[in-house]
N, C-alpha and C positions, 0 to 999 in steps of 0.2 A: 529118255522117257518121252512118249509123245502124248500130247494130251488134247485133251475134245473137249471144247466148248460147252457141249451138251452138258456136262460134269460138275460144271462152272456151279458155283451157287451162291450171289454176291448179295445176296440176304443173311447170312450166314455171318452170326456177330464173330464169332471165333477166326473167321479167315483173315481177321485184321487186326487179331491180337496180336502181332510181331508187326505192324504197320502196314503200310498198300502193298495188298498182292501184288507187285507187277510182274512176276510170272504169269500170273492170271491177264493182266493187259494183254502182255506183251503177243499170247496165244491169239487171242480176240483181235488184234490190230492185224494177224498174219494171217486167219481164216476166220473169223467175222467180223469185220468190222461196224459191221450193222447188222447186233443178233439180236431176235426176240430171246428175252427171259424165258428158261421155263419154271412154270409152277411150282414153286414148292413151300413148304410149310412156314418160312419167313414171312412169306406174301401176307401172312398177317399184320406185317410191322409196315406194308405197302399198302391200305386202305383196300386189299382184299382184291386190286387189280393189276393185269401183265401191264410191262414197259419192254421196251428196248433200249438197248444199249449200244452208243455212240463210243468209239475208241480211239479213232482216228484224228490226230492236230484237225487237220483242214476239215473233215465233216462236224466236229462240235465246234471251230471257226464259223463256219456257215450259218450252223445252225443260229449261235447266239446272236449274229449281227442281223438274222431274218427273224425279226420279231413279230414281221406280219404273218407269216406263218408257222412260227412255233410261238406257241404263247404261254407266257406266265401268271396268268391270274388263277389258275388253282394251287400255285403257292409254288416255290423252291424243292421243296422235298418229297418223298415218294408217302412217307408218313404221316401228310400234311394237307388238307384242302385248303387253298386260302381263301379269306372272305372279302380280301379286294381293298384293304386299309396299309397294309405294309407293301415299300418301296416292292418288294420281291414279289409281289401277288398282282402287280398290275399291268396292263398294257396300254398303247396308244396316249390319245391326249392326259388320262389322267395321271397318268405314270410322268409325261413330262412335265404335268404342272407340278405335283409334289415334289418332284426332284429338281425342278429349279425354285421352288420355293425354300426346300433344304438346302440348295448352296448357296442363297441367298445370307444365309446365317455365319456359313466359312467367309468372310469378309479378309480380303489380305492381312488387315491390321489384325483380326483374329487368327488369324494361321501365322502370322508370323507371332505372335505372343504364344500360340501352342507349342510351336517349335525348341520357342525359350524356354517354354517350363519340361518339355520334353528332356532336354538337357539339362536341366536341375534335376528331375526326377529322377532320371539313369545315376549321376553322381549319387545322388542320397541314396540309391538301393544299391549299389554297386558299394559304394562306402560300409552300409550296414552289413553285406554277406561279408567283407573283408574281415568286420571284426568277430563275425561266428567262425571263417574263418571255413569250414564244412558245413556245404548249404543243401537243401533239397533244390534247382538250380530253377524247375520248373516252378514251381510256387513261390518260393523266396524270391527270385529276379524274376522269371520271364512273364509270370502274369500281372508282377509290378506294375510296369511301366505302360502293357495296355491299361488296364487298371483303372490307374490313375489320369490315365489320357483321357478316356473316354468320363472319368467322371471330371475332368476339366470343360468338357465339353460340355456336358449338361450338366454342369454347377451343383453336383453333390458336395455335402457337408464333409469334410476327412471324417469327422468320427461316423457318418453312416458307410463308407466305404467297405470295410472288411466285412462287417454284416450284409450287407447287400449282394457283393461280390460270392461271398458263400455260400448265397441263397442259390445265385444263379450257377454256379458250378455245380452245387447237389441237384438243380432242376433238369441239365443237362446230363450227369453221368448216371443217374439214377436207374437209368436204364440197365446201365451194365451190371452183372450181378455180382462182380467183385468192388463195387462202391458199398461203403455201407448204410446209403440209402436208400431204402425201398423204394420202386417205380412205382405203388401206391400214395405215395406222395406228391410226383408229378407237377398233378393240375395246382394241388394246395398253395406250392412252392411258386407255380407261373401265379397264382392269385395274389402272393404276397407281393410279387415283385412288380405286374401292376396297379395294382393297392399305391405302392410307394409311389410312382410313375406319376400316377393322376395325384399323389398330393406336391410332388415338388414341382406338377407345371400349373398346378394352383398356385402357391407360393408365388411363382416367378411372375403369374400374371399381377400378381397383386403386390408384389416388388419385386421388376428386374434387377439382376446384375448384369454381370458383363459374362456373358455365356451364352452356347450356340441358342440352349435351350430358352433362353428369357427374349431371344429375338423371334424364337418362332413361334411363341406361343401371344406374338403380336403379328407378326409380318402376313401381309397380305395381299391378293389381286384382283382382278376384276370379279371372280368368283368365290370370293371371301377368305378367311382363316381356316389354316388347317383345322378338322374338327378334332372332336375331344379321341374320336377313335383313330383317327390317324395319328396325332398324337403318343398316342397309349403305344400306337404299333411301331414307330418309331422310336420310341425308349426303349423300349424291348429288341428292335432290330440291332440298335447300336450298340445297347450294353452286349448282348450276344456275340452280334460277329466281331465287334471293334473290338473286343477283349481275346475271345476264345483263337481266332484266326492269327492272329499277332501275336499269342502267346504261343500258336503252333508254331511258326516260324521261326520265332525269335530259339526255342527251345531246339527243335531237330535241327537248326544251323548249329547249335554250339554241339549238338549232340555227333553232326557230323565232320566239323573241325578238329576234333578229338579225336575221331578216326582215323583220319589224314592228317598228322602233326605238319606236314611240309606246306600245305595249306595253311593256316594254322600263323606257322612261320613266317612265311612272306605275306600275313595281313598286318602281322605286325613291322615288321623292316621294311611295306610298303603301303603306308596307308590310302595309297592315292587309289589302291585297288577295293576300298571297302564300297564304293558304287559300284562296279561291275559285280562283287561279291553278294554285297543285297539282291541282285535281281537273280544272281544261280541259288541263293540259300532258299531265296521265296518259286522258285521254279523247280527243285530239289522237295521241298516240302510239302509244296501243291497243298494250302490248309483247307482249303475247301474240296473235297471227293468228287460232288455231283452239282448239278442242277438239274431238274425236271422240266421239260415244255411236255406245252399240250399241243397236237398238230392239228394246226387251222381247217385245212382241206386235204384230197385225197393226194399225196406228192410222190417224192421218192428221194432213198439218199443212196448213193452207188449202187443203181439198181435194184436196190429192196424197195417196195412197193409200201407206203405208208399210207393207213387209213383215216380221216376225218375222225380228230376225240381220242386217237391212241396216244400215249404216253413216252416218250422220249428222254430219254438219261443222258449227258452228258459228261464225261467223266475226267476231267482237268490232269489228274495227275496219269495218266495213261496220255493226253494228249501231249503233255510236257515229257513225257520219254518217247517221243516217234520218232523214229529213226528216220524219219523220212521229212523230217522240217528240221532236225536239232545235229549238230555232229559229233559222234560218242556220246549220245546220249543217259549213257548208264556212269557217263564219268561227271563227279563233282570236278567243277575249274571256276575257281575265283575269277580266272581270266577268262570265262569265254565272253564272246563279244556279241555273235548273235543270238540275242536271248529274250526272242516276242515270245515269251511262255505266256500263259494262260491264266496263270493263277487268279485274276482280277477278274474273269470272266470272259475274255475271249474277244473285248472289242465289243460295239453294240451301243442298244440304248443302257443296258444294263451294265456298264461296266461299275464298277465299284466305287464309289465315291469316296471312301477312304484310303483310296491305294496312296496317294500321294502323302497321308501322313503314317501310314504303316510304313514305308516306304524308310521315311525319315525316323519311325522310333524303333527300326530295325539298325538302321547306320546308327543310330547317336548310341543304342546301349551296347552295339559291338567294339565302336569305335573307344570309347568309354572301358567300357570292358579291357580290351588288349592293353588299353594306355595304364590302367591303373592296376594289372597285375603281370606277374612275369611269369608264372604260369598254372597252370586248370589242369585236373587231375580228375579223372570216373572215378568214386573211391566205391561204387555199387551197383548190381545191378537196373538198368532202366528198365522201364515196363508203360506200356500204351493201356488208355481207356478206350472202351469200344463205345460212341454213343448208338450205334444202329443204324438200319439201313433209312429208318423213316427222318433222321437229320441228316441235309447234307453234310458237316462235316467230317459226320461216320465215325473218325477213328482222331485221337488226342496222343501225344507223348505224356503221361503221364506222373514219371519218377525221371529224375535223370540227378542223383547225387555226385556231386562235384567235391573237389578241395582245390580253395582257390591260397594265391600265395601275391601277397604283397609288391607291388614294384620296389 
């Protein structure tokens, strides 16, 4: 069957109910690799304007590492204008003062105490599914451990934790119409959850602990204190990406280890392979779909002619199956060795500031994982959330029930 482009239609929540087309990449990397969208009746869920579509490793390389001319201050997603307060909506100077003001808070002595509790926390949620014994693997372990990470980070209370965390999960799948929250709740749901935001960096102002968040809602430079709206947008960024992208991960690697038992196998009989393993589970899973620039001036990318103010997609998990930077790209290998995927964003100013501890809370709950069971069973269907085309993350593993069995 041969298939056309033109056809294509990645507005289309349905094309990602069974996870990333990459049929649909794969078509677009071999005849267009730089297409204009066409119109269709999604474009509502895209602020009502065309984009193009980046599919190639090396052209969304390019692109993210040239910030001067593709820009990020109308926000990450196709759905989204940004208003220039969050990490992802900025460019130039102020983009790098907030971002090293935010790493100013990751302090060694704080990343190495994350790491520790990161390792307590796998233990106690991997211990708790042991004694249910059949877990839902998604919700029960894989959104655990971001979870809790990110609320170690900005110093949430444990009992506000699962209330909070479920606010944000209905905020995002809300969209899809197999959740059973209405997308007329939406905004209510984003109001609660900075509501809560702006009272716990009150709090910290007025007693810190020992957390990212009580440092930054002091830390300061020649141009003063984060404000209260940067602030707001960074609780909201973290709790969102720091959870939802590392529970993709952490979920489609175990979703696709179960597929390939012989995999599988030798993570267990060789644990020396669970680094190389973490960067093909997180290059395999691509939790992030897109980013959106905006293009600075009149350019070009392989000869397509791009005009000053048009829109540009960038599409991560199409650039991580290119046959033309990756070798067997459609085969999962524990082993592979060359493996600059993308999933962080592609290099740049924007790379991701948390890759380095997703990184480590994908190793600590697999490693974790394989040590304290001898072996994991689908005992039912899985099934994906569609959040849409207007977030980048697009598309979630949703269900993935396991029977796990004791070492």
């Amino acid at each position: 069957m041969t298939l056309n482009p033109d056809d294509f239609d990645l507005t289309e929540p349905e094309l990602y109910r069974n996870g990333f087309p990459h049929h649909v990449f794969s078509t677009l990397r071999e005849k267009a690799p730089v297409w204009r969208h066409p119109e269709t009746a999604g474009f509502k869920d895209t602020q009502d304007k065309g984009f193009w579509v980046l599919s190639r490793y090396e052209d969304i390389r390019d692109a993210n590492r040239n910030s001067d001319l593709f820009l990020s201050a109308e926000g990450a997603g196709l759905g989204f204008e940004g208003l220039g307060f969050m990490l992802t909506d900025m460019d130039g100077q102020p983009h790098l003062r907030e971002r090293k003001l935010i790493s100013s808070g990751f302090t060694p002595r704080m990343t190495k105490r994350l790491e520790d509790k990161a390792r307590e926390w796998a233990v106690s949620i991997i211990e708790e599914a042991l004694e249910k014994e059949t877990v839902e693997f998604v919700q029960d372990v894989a959104y655990q451990l971001p979870m809790h990470m990110i609320a170690d980070v900005l110093g949430i209370p444990i009992e506000d934790r699962a209330w909070l965390f479920a606010i944000l999960n209905d905020m995002l799948l809300c969209v899809d119409p197999q959740h059973p929250v209405p997308e007329s709740q939406r905004d209510s749901l984003a109001a609660e959850i900075f509501g809560y935001g702006q009272k716990i960096a009150g709090q910290k102002r007025a007693q810190p602990t020992d957390d990212v968040l009580s440092r930054l809602v002091t830390v300061e430079d020649e141009l003063g204190r984060l404000s209260d709206l940067e602030l707001d947008a960074f609780f909201m960024l973290l709790t969102v990406a720091g959870s939802e992208t590392t529970r993709n991960a952490i979920s489609g690697g175990l979703q696709t280890l179960l597929a390939l038992p012989e995999q599988m196998d030798a993570l267990r009989n060789e644990p020396s392979l669970m680094k190389s393993a973490t960067e093909e589970i997180i290059r395999w899973t691509s939790p992030v779909a897109y980013f959106k620039r905006i293009v600075a001036e009149d350019t070009e990318i392989g000869g397509v002619p791009l005009l000053k103010g048009e829109r540009i997609s960038l599409w991560y998990p199409s650039g991580n199956r290119d046959q033309e930077h990756f070798d067997d790209p459609f085969r999962f290998d524990i082993r592979r060795t060359r493996n600059e995927h993308m999933s962080f964003g592609g290099g740049g100013p924007h790379f991701c500031l948390g890759a380095h501890l997703a990184r480590r809370e994908i190793t600590i709950l697999f490693e974790e994982l394989l040590k304290r069971t001898s072996h994991i069973e689908q005992v039912g269907e899985s099934g994906y959330s569609v959040l849409g085309i207007g977030n980048p993350i697009l598309v979630s593993l949703g269900k993935l029930p396991v029977r796990l069995k004791a070492a």
